[in-house]
C-alpha positions in Angstrom: 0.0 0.0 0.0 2.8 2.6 0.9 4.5 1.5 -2.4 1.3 2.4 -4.1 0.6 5.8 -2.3 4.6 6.5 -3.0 4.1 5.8 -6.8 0.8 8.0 -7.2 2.6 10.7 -5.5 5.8 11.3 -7.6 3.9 10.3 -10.5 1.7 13.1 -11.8 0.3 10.7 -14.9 -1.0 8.0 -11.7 -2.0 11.4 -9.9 -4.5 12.6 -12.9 -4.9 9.0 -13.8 -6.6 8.5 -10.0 -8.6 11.7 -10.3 -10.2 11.0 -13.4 -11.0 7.2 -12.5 -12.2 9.0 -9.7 -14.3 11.6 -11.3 -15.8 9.4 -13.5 -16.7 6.2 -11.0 -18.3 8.6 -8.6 -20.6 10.2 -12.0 -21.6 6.8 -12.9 -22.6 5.1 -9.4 -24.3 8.6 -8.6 -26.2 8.8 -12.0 -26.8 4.8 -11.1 -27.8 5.3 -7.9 -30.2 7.5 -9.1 -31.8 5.9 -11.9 -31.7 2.3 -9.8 -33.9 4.4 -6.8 -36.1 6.0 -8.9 -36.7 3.0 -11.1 -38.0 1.0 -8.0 -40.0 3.9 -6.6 -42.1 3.6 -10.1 -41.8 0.3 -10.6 -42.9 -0.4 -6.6 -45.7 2.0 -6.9 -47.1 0.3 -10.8 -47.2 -2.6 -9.0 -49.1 -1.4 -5.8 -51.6 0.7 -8.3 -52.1 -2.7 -10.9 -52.6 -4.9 -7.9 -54.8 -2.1 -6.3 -56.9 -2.3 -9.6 -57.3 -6.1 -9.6 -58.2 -6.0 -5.9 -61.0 -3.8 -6.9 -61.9 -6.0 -9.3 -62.1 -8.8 -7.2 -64.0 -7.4 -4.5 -66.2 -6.0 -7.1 -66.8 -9.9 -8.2 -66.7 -11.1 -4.7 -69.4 -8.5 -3.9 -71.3 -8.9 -6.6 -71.2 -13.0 -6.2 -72.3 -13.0 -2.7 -74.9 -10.0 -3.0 -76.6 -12.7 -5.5 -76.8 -15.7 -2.5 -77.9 -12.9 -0.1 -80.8 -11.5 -2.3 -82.2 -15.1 -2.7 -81.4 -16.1 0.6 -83.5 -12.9 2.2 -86.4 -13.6 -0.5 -86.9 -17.2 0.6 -86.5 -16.5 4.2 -89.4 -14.0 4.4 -91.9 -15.8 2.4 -95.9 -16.8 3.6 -94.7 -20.3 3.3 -92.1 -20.4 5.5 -93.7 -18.7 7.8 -96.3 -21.7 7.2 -93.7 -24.6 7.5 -92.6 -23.1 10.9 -95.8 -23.4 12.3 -96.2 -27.0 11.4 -95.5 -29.3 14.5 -93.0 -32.5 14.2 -95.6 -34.6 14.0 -97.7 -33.5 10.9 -95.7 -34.5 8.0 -98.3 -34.1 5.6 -98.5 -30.7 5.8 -94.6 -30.3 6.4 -94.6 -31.7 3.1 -97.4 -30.0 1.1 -95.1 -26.5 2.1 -91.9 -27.7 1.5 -93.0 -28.7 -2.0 -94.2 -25.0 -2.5 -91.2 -24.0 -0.8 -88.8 -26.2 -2.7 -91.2 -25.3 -6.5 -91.1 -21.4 -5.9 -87.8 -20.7 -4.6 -85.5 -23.6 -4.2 -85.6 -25.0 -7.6 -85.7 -21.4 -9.1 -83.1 -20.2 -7.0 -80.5 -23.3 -7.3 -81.0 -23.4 -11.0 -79.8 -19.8 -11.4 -76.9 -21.2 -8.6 -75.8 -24.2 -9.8 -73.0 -23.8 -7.2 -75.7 -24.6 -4.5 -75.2 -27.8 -3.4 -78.1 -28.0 -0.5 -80.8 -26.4 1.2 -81.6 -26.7 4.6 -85.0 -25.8 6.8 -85.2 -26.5 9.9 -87.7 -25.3 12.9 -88.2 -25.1 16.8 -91.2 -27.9 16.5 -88.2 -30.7 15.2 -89.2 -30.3 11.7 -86.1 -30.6 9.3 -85.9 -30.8 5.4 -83.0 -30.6 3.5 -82.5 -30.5 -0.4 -79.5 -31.2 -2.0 -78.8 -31.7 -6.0 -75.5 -32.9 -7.6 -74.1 -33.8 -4.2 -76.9 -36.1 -1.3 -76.2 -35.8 1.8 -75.5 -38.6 3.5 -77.4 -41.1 4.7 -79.5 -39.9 8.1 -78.5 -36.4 8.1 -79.2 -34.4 10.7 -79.1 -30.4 10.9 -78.7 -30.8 15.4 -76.2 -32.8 14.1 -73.8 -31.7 12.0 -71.6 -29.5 14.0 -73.4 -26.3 13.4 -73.9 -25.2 17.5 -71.3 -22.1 16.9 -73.6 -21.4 14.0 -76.7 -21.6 15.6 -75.7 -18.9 18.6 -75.9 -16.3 15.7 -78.6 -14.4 13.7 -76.7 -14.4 10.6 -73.8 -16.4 9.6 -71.4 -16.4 6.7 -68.5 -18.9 7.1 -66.1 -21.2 5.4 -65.8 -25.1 6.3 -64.6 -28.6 5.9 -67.9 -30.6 5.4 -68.2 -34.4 5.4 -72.1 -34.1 4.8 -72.0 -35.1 1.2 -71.2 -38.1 -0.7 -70.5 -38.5 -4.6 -70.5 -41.8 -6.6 -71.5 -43.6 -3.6 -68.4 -42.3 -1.4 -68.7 -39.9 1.4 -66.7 -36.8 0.3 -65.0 -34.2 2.3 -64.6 -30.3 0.7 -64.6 -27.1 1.8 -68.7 -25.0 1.3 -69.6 -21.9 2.3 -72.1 -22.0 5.0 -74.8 -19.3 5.0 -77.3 -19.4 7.9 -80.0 -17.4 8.6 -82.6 -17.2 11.8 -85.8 -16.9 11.2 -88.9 -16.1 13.7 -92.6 -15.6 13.1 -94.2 -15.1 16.6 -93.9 -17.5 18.8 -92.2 -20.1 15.6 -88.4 -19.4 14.9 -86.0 -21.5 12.4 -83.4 -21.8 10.5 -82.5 -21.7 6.7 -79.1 -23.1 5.7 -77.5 -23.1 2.6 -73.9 -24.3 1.5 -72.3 -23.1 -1.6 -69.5 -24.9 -3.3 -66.3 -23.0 -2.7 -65.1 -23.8 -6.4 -66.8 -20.6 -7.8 -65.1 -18.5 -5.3 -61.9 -20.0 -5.7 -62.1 -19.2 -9.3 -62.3 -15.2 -8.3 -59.5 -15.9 -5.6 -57.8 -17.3 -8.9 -58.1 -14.6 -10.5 -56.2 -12.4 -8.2 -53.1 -13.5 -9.1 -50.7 -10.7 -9.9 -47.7 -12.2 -12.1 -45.9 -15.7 -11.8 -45.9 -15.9 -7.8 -48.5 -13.4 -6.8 -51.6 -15.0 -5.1 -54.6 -13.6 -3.0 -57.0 -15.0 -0.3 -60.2 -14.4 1.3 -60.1 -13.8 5.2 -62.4 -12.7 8.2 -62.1 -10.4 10.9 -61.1 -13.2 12.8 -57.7 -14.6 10.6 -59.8 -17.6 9.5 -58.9 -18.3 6.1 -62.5 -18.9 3.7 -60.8 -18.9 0.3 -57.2 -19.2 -0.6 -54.9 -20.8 -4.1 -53.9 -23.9 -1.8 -57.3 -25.2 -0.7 -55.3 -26.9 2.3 -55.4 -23.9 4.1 -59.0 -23.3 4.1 -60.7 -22.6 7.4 -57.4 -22.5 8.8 -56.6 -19.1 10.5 -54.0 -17.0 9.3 -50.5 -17.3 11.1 -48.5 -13.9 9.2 -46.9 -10.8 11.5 -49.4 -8.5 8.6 -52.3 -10.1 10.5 -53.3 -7.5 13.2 -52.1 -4.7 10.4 -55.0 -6.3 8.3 -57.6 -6.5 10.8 -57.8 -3.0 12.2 -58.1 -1.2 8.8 -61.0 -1.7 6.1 -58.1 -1.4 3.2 -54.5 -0.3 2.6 -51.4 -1.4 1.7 -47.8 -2.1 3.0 -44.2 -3.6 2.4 -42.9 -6.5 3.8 -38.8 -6.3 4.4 -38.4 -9.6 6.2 -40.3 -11.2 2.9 -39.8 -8.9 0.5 -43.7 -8.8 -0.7 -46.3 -6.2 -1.0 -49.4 -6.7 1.0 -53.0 -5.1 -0.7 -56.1 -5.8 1.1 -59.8 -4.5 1.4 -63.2 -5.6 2.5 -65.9 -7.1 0.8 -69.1 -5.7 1.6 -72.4 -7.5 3.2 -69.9 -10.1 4.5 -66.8 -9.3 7.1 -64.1 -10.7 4.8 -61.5 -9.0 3.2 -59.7 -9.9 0.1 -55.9 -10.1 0.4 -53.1 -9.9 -2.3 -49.6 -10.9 -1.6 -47.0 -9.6 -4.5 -43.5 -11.1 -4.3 -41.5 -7.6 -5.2 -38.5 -9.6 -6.6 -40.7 -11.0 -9.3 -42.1 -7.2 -10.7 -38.5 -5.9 -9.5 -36.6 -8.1 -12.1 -36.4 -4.6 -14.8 -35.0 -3.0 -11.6 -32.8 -5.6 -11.0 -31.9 -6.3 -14.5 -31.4 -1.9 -14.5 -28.9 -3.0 -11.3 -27.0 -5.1 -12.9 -26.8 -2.9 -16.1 -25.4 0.1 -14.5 -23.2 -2.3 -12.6 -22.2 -3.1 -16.0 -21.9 0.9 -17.2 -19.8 1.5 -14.3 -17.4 -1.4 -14.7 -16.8 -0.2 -18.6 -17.2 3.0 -17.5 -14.2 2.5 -14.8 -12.4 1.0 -17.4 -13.4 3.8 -20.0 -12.1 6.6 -17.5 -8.3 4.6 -16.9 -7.9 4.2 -20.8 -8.8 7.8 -21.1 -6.9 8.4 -18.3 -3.8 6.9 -19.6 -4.7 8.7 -23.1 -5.1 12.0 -21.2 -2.5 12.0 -19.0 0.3 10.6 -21.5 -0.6 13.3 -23.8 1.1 15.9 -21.9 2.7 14.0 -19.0 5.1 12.0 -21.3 5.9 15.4 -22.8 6.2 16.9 -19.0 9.0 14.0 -18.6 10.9 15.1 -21.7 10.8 18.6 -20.0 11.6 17.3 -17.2 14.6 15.4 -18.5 15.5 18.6 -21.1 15.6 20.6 -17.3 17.9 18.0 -15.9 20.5 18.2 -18.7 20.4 21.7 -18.6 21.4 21.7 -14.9 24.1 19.5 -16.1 25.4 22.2 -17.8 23.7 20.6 -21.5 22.0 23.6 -23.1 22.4 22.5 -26.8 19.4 19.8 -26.6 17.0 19.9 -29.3 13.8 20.7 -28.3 11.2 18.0 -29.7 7.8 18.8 -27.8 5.2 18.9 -29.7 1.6 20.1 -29.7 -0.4 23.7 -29.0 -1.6 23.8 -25.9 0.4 25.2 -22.6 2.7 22.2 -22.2 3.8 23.0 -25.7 4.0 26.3 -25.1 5.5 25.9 -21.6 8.4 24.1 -23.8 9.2 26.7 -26.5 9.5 29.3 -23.7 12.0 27.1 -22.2 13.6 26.2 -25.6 13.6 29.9 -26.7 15.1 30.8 -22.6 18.0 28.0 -23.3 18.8 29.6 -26.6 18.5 33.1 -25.4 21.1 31.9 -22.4 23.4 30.0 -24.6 23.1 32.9 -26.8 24.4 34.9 -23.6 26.8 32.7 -22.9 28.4 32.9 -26.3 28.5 36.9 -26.0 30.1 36.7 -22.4 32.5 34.2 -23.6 33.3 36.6 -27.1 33.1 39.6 -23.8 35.5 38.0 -21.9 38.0 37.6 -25.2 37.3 41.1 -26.4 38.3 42.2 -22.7 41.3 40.2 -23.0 42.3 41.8 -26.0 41.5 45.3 -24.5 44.2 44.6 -22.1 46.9 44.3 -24.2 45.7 46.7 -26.7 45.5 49.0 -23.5 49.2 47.7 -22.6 50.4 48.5 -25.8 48.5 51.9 -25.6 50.4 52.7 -22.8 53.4 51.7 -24.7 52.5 53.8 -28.0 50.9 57.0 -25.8 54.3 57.6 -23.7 55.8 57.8 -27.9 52.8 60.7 -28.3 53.3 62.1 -25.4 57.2 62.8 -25.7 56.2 63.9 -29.5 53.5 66.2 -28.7 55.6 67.9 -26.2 58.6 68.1 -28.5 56.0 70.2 -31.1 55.1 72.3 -28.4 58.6 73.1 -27.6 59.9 73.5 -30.9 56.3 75.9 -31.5 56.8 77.8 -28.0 60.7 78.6 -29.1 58.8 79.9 -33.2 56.4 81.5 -31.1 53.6 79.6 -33.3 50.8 80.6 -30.8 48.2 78.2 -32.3 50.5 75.3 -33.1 51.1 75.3 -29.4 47.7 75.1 -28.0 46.5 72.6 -30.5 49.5 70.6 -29.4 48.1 70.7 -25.4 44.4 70.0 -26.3 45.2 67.2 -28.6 47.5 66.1 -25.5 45.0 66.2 -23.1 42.4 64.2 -25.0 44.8 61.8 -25.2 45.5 61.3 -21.5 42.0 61.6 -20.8 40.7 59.2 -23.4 43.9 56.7 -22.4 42.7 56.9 -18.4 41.2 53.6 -17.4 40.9 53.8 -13.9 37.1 55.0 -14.0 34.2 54.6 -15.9 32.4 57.6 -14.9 34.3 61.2 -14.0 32.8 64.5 -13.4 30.8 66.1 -15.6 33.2 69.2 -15.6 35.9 67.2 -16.8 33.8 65.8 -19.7 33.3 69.2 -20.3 36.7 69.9 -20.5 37.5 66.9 -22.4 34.6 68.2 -25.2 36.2 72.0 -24.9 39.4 70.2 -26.3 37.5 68.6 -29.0 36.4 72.1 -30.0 39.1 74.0 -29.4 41.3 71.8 -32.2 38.3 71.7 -34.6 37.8 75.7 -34.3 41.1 75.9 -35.5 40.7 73.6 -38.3 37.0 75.0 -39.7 37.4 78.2 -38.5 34.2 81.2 -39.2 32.6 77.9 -40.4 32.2 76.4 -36.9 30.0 78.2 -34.1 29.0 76.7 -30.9 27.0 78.0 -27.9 27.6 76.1 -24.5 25.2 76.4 -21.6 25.7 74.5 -18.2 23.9 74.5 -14.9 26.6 75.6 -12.3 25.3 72.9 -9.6 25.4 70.0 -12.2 29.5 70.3 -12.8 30.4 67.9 -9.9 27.8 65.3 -10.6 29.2 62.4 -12.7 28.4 60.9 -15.7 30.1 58.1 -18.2 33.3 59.0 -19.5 33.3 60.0 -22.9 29.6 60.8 -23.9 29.3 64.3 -24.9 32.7 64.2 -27.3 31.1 61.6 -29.3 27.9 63.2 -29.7 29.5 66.4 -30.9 31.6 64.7 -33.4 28.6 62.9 -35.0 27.1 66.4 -35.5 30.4 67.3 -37.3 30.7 64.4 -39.4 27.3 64.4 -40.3 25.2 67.7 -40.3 25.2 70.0 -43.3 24.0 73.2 -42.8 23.2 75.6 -46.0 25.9 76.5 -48.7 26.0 80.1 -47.0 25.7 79.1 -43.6 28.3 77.6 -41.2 28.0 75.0 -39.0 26.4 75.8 -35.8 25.7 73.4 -32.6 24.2 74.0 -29.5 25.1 72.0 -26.6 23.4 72.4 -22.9 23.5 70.7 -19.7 20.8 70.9 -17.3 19.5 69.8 -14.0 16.0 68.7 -14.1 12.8 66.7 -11.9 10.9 64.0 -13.3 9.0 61.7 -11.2 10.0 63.0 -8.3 13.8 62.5 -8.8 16.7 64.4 -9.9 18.3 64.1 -13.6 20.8 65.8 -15.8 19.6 66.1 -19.5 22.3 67.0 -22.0 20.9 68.5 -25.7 22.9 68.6 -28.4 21.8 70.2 -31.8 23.0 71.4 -35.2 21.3 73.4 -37.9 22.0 70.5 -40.2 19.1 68.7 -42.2 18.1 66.6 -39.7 17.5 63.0 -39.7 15.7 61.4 -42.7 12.9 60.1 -41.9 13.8 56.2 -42.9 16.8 57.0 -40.8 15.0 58.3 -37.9 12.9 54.8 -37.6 15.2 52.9 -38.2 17.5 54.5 -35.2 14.7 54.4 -33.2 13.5 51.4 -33.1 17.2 50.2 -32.6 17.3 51.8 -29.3 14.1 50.3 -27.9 16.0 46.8 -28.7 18.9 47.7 -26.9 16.5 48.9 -24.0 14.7 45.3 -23.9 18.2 43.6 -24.2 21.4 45.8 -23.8 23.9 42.5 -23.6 22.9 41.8 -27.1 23.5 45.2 -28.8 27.1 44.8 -30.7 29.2 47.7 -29.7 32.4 47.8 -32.6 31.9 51.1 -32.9 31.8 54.4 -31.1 28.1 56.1 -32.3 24.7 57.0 -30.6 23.7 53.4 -30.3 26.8 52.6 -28.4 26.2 55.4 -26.0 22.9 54.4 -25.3 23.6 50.7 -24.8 26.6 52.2 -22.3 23.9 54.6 -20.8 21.1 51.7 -20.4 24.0 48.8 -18.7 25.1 51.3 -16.3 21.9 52.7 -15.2 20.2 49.6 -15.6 17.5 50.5 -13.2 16.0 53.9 -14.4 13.9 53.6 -17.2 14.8 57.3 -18.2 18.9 56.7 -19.1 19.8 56.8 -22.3 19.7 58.5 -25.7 16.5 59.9 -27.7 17.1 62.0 -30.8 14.4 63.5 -32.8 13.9 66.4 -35.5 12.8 69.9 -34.1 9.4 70.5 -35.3 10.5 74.7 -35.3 14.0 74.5 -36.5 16.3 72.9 -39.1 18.8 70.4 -37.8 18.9 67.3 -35.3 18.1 67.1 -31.6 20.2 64.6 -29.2 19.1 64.3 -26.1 20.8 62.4 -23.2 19.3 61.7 -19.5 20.9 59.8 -16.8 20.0 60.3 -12.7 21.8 63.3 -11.2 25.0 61.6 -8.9 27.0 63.8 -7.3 31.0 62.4 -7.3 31.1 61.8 -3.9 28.1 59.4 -4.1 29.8 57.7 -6.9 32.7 57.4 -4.5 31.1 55.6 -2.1 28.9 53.4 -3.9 32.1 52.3 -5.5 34.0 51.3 -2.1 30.8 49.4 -1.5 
C-alpha cells in the first residue's frame, strides 16, 4: 500500500490517472444510484396501483357474487310459506310436506338453478321439523341439521362462514370439501328456524384465482377473525391466518404495505355484506426483475465506465505528461550544464507552449553565454591593446611635447595650444581607472574637441555652451558628450552660405519626483531622414529590452545608449532619444541619466 501511495505521488500521470477514474466512477454510481432508486420507486408503486386495480376487481366480483346468495337467501326466508312450515309441528308431515314442495317449486328449484353452485338447502324449525335438499351432491345417509356440528352457527342471527364438510357423498363415497355455509334465523311469533345453505367453494376459488398478480402473486379471502374462507392452496382453508401482517389487516378496512423480512407487498380490502377481506400478496422480486436487470446494467456501465475513464486516463494524461517528462529530462540536462538539446515537444496547448518558452530561454542563455565568452575575449584583447597603448601613448606624449617646444621657441601661438588640447584628449581618453568622471571634466575633455576643430574649420564652426553651475560635480560616463559632438560634425550639413552651428546644454532637471541631468545637443543641419530616424529608433528600444545583445564595434549614438542603459540599468529614463525639431532645421540629441553627485559615486564604488 505505501508502495502504491509512494508511486501515485511522484507520479503526476498516476495522480491525474486517479482523479479521473475517480471523477468518473463517482458520475456513474451517482447517476446509477439515481436511476436504480427512482426505477424502483415507479416500478414499486405500478405494482401497488395494478394490484390495487385487480383487488378492486375482485371485491367488485366477490361482492357482486355473494350480493346474488344474499338476495335469494333474504327472499326465501321471508316468504308466507315459510312462515307456514314453521308453524307446522313435528308430528304432521303431511302438511310439512305439502309446504316444502311449495317452498322447494317457488324458490329452491328457481333459485338453485340460477346457482348451480348450491349444493343444498336446509330448513329446519323449533317444532323438530327438518328438510334438506340437496342436487348434484346427497347428503349422506341420516342427516341431521342438530347434528352436523353447526352449534357455533346456531348462537348467531346471521352467519357467513367457510368449512370442511363431510355431509355429502358422490358416486357412492362420502366426500369431504370445503362449502360456504350461510345461515340465517328466522322467527314468526312464537315459531323461529333456521335456513341453511352451503355453496360450493369452487366458484369463489375461481375469483381468488383470479387475483393473481404475475408468476408468484396469489390472494386469499379472510375474516375479521384470521380464519382463512378462500385461498390458491385449498389446504389452508378454514385455517386461520398465522402472518406478522395479521393485526395490520384487521384494524383497517383497506390499505397497503411492504414486507422487508419477505420482501412482498401486502393489498387488502373488504368485501361488503360479508366481514371478509380480500388479500393480495405480491412477491417484489418477481415485478422488480427490470430493476434488478437496471442494477446489474449500470453495474455493467460503471465497470466499462471505470475501465473507460483509466484508458482515457492513460490517453489523457500521456498526452502531456510523457511530454512533461521530456521537459523534465530537457531541465535536468540543462542543470548539467547541457544547453544544446533539441527541443522536440510537440503540440499547441500550454505544455507545448511551456516548452518553447523554455527552448527559446535555453537559446537566449546559450546565446548569452556565447556573448560573455566573445566579452570576456574582447576584454582580453582590450588589455593588451590597453598595454600597448600605454606603450604607443608615452611615444605621443614625448612627441606632442617636442611640437610644443619646438612651437613655444617659433612663437607659433596656435600650433602650441593645438598641441596641449590634442595632449589632453589623449591622456584623458587613455585613463582607465574610471568609468564615470565629473561632468566638468567631460566638459573639459569636449572643450578640447572644439578647441582643435575651431582651429581647423574656423568662421565655419559656431557653438553655444550652456551649463547648470550645480550640475558640474555630478558624474556621468566618460566620454559621452565628445562623441555626440563629433557625429554632428561628421554628419550635419548646414546651407551653402551658412556655417555649421551646434548648440550644446547641460541641465538639471525633476521627473518623477527624482533628480536628472539632461544634456541636448543640436545642429542646424538637415536633420534626420525620416527612414533614418525609424530605423534608429527602433534600434534603441532593442537595446532597452536587451542591452547584452547590442554589438558595440563602434563608437556612435547606439553605443552610447547601450553604455547609458547597462550602467543605469534600473531607471527607465537613461539613455539616448534623438528627434527632428518640429520649429527649426537640424537634429536634436538628447541624453538623461539620474543626477549623482561624485562623492556618491565614490562611495557606492568602495561598497
Amino acid at each position: 500500500m505505501n508502495k502504491f501511495l509512494k508511486l501515485i505521488s511522484s507520479k503526476m500521470k498516476w495522480k491525474l490517472m486517479l482523479v479521473i477514474s475517480a471523477l468518473m466512477l463517482i458520475v456513474v454510481v451517482f447517476a446509477g444510484l439515481i436511476v436504480y432508486s427512482k426505477t424502483s420507486a415507479i416500478i414499486k408503486s405500478d405494482v401497488e396501483r395494478l394490484s390495487n386495480q385487480v383487488l378492486k376487481q375482485a371485491n367488485l366480483n366477490l361482492e357482486r357474487y355473494f350480493n346474488y346468495y344474499s338476495e335469494g337467501f333474504m327472499l326465501m326466508s321471508i316468504s308466507a310459506e315459510i312462515e307456514s312450515w314453521l308453524q307446522v309441528q313435528k308430528d304432521d308431515k303431511f302438511r310439512s310436506f305439502i309446504l316444502f314442495q311449495k317452498i322447494r317449486d317457488n324458490y329452491i328449484t328457481p333459485y338453485m338453478y340460477q346457482y348451480p353452485e348450491v349444493m343444498s338447502v336446509t330448513l329446519y324449525n323449533s317444532n323438530g321439523n327438518e328438510i334438506n335438499y340437496s342436487t348434484k351432491y346427497g347428503l349422506v345417509l341420516n342427516y341431521s341439521f342438530i347434528d352436523s356440528g353447526l352449534e357455533s352457527f346456531m348462537a348467531r342471527d346471521n352467519v357467513a362462514d367457510v368449512r370442511w364438510s363431510n355431509d355429502y357423498y358422490f358416486e357412492g363415497k362420502t366426500i369431504e370439501l370445503p362449502v360456504i355455509t350461510l345461515m340465517r334465523k328466522i322467527r314468526y311469533g312464537e315459531h323461529s328456524g333456521y335456513i341453511k345453505i352451503d355453496i360450493n367453494l369452487h366458484s369463489a376459488l375461481q375469483l381468488v384465482n383470479e387475483l393473481e398478480v404475475g408468476d408468484s402473486g396469489y390472494g386469499f379471502i379472510m375474516n375479521s377473525e384470521g380464519k382463512i374462507i378462500a385461498h390458491p392452496d385449498q389446504t389452508v382453508i378454514s385455517e386461520y391466518l398465522n402472518e406478522p401482517y395479521l393485526e395490520t389487516v384487521r384494524s383497517q378496512s383497506s390499505g397497503s404495505f411492504f414486507r422487508k423480512e419477505s420482501n412482498e407487498i401486502i393489498l387488502f380490502g373488504s368485501i361488503n355484506y360479508f366481514d371478509w377481506k380480500t388479500v393480495i400478496v405480491v412477491p417484489y422480486s418477481e415485478f422488480a426483475s427490470s430493476v434488478y436487470f437496471i442494477r446489474e446494467f449500470m453495474i455493467s456501465i460503471a465497470i466499462a465506465g471505470l475501465l473507460l475513464s483509466v484508458v482515457s486516463a492513460v490517453a489523457i494524461s500521456s498526452s502531456f505528461t510523457k511530454r512533461i517528462a521530456k521537459l523534465r529530462k530537457i531541465i535536468k540536462e540543462t542543470s548539467r550544464g547541457h544547453i544544446n538539446i533539441a527541443n522536440n515537444i510537440s503540440g499547441t496547448d500550454e505544455v507545448a507552449e511551456l516548452g518553447h518558452a523554455y527552448h527559446a530561454m535555453l537559446e537566449d542563455l546559450n546565446h548569452t553565454v556565447n556573448e560573455l565568452a566573445d566579452s570576456k575575449v574582447a576584454g582580453q584583447k582590450a588589455v593588451m591593446s590597453a598595454l600597448q597603448s600605454q606603450i604607443d601613448s608615452h611615444f605621443l606624449y614625448n612627441t606632442l611635447e617636442l611640437i610644443n617646444s619646438l612651437a613655444s621657441l617659433e612663437g607659433h601661438t596656435q600650433i602650441e595650444q593645438t598641441t596641449i588640447a590634442l595632449a589632453e584628449m589623449l591622456r584623458y581618453t587613455s585613463d582607465y581607472k574610471s568609468s564615470v568622471v565629473p561632468i566638468e571634466h567631460e566638459l573639459g575633455h569636449l572643450n578640447n574637441y572644439l578647441d582643435i576643430m575651431k582651429m581647423r574649420m574656423g568662421e565655419q564652426l559656431e557653438y553655444e555652451l550652456h551649463v547648470d553651475s550645480d550640475v558640474l560635480q555630478s558624474v556621468c560616463l566618460k566620454a559621452i558628450l565628445q562623441p555626440v559632438v563629433e557625429n554632428c560634425m561628421k554628419h550635419a550639413i548646414p546651407q551653402l552660405d551658412q556655417s555649421l552651428q551646434i548648440q550644446i546644454e547641460v541641465l538639471g532637471k525633476e521627473a518623477d519626483g527624482q533628480s536628472y541631468i539632461e544634456m541636448t545637443i543640436r545642429d542646424n543641419g538637415k536633420g534626420f531622414t525620416a527612414d533614418k530616424l525609424i530605423w534608429i529608433n527602433e534600434q534603441l528600444k532593442q537595446i532597452a529590452l536587451s542591452p547584452l545583445h547590442h554589438s558595440s564595434n563602434n563608437i556612435g549614438l547606439l553605443n552610447i545608449h547601450s553604455r547609458l542603459q547597462m550602467y543605469y540599468h534600473h531607471d527607465t529614463l537613461a539613455g539616448i532619444s534623438i528627434r527632428n525639431p518640429e520649429h527649426a532645421a537640424g537634429a536634436e540629441i538628447i541624453i538623461r541619466m539620474p543626477k549623482v553627485q561624485a562623492l556618491q559615486e565614490v562611495h557606492a564604488n568602495a561598497i
